[in-house]
N, C-alpha and C positions, 0 to 999 in steps of 0.2 A: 336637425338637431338629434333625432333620434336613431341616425345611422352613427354620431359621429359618440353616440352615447355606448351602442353597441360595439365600435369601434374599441372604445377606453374599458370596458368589461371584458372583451377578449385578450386584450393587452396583460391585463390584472391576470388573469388565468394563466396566461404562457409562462409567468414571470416567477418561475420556480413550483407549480404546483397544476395539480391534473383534475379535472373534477370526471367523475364518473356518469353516464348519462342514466343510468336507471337508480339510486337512490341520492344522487345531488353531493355526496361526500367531494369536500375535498383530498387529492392524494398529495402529500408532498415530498419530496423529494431531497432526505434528509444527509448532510455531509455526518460524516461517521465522527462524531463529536464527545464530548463531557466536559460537564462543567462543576469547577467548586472551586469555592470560599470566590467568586466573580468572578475565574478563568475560563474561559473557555480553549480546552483542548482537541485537538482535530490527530486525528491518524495518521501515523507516518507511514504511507500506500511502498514507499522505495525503501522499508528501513524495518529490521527485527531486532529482536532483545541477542545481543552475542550469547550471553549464559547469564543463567541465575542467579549468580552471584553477585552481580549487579541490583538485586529487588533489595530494597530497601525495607522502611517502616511503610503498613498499613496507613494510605489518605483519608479511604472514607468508605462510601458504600454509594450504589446507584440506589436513588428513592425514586427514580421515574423513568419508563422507557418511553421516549416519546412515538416511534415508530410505529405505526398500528394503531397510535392508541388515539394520535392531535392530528383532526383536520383542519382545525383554523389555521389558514398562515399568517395571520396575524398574534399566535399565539409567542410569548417571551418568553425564552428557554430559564430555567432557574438552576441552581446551585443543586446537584446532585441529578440532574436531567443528564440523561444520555442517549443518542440516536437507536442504536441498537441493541444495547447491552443490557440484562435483564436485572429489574428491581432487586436488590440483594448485591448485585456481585461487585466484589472488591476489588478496589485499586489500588495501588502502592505507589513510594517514591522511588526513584532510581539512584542510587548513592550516587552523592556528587554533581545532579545533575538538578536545579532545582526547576526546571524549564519541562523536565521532562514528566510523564509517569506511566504505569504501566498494569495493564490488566490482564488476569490469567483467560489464555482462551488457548487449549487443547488442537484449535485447527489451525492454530500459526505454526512456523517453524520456532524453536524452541519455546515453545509452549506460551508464549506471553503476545499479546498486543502494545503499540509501543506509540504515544502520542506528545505532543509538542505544544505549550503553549501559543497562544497566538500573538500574543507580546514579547513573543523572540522572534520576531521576523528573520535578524540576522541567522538563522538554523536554517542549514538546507541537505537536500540527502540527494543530487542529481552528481551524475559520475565526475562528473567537475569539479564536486568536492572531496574527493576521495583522496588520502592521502597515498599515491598507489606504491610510494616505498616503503610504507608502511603494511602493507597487507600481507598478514601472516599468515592464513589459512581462505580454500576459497570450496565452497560444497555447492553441488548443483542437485536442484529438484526436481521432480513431475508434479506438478500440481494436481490436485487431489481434493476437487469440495466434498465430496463425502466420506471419506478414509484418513482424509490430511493427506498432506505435503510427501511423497516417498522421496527417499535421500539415493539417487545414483549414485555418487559419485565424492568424493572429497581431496585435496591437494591439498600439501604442507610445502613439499619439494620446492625450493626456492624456482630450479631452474624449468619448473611446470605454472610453476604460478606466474614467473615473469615472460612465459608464453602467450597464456590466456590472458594476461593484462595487455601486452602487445596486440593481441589481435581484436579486443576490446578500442585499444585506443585508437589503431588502424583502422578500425570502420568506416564506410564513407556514409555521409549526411545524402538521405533521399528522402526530402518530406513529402513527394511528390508518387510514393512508392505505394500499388496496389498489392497487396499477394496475392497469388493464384489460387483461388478457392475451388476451381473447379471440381475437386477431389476430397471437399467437405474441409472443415476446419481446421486450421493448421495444430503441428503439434505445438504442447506446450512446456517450457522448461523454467526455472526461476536460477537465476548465478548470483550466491552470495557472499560479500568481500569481509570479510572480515579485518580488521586492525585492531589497535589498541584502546578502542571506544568502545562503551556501550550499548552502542547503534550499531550493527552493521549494516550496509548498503543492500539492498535485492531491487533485482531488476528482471522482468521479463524476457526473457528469449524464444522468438518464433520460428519455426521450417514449414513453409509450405509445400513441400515435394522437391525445391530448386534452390530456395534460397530463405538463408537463415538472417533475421534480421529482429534491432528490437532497440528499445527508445529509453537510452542517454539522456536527451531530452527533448529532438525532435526523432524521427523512424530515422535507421542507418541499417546500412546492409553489412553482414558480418564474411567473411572469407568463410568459404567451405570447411575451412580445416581447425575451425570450433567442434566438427563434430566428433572427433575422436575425444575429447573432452566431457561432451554428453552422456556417452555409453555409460552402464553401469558397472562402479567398479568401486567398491565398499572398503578396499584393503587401505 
């Protein structure tokens, strides 16, 4: 009985949360959330604010950052709770979108964080949803955790964007695909689509020395000839 007791305590542990072995805390392991008036909003990781002009009216304000602060995993997130965002900072509505809302954070591209109710399931931001005759403008970035996001690169040129959406769609599917790290971490780039929504689409893109490659929705491998596309070129 008392292995099978040990057994179901270590279960409890794995199951979203880490305890530390020198003061007994637990750590957990929190999705990038907020919640108000009983939504709970989660992050949209593939998707930024197009432009400003999309913020709406002032929703509310975070009263609690749970991050750092809640080791019970048993604890119930409440209304103005947010994963990581600090007590104070403000959220808005996104005109016309009431599913959606949006927080100023300085290290995003166009300055906003951008999250989605969780009672619109039907919302999705993977490249299968992308309306791709629609997409009128496409900017590639260097990602940057401590300076921000630097901007390479941008296309209007119909006949460049329906390039790189070409060689987007032409990717082949390799879920089975290691990158060659030999040579330390690959580089890193963000491609983002823009249309007539709110949302635009970002997605990551990888080179490890050979081959550039990056995840639609499962890993795919990209043609060489994205890179001319990568280079920096502002005009």
């Amino acid at each position: 009985m008392r292995k099978w007791g040990l057994f179901i305590l270590l279960l409890v542990v794995l199951t979203g949360c880490r305890s530390t072995p020198f003061d007994g805390h637990t750590v957990i392991d929190w999705v990038d959330f907020i919640k108000w008036e009983g939504i709970e909003y989660n992050g949209i990781y593939t998707g930024v604010l197009a432009d400003e002009k999309y913020i709406g009216d002032k929703l509310g304000t975070v009263k609690y950052k749970v991050a750092d602060n809640v080791t019970n995993p048993n604890y119930k997130i409440r209304n103005g709770d947010a994963a990581f965002h600090e007590k104070g900072t403000e959220f808005f509505t996104i005109k016309g979108n009431p599913n959606l809302l949006a927080v100023k954070d300085d290290r995003q591209i166009n300055g906003y964080s951008v999250y989605y109710s969780r009672e619109a399931a039907d919302q999705q931001w993977h490249f299968k949803n992308v309306s791709l005759d629609k997409v009128n403008k496409i900017e590639i970035y260097q990602p940057n955790a401590t300076n921000g996001d630097k901007l390479l690169s941008k296309y209007t040129n119909q006949e460049e964007l329906n390039h790189i959406l070409e060689l987007l769609k032409n990717s082949e599917e390799s879920p089975n695909f290691q990158p060659n790290m030999e040579k330390g971490d690959p580089d890193y780039f963000q491609i983002v689509l823009y249309t007539d929504q709110p949302i635009a689409y970002k997605f990551d893109v990888q080179f490890d020395g050979s081959t550039y490659y990056w995840y639609p929705s499962d890993t795919a491998i990209l043609s060489n000839d994205i890179q001319i596309f990568l280079r920096q070129n502002n005009s």
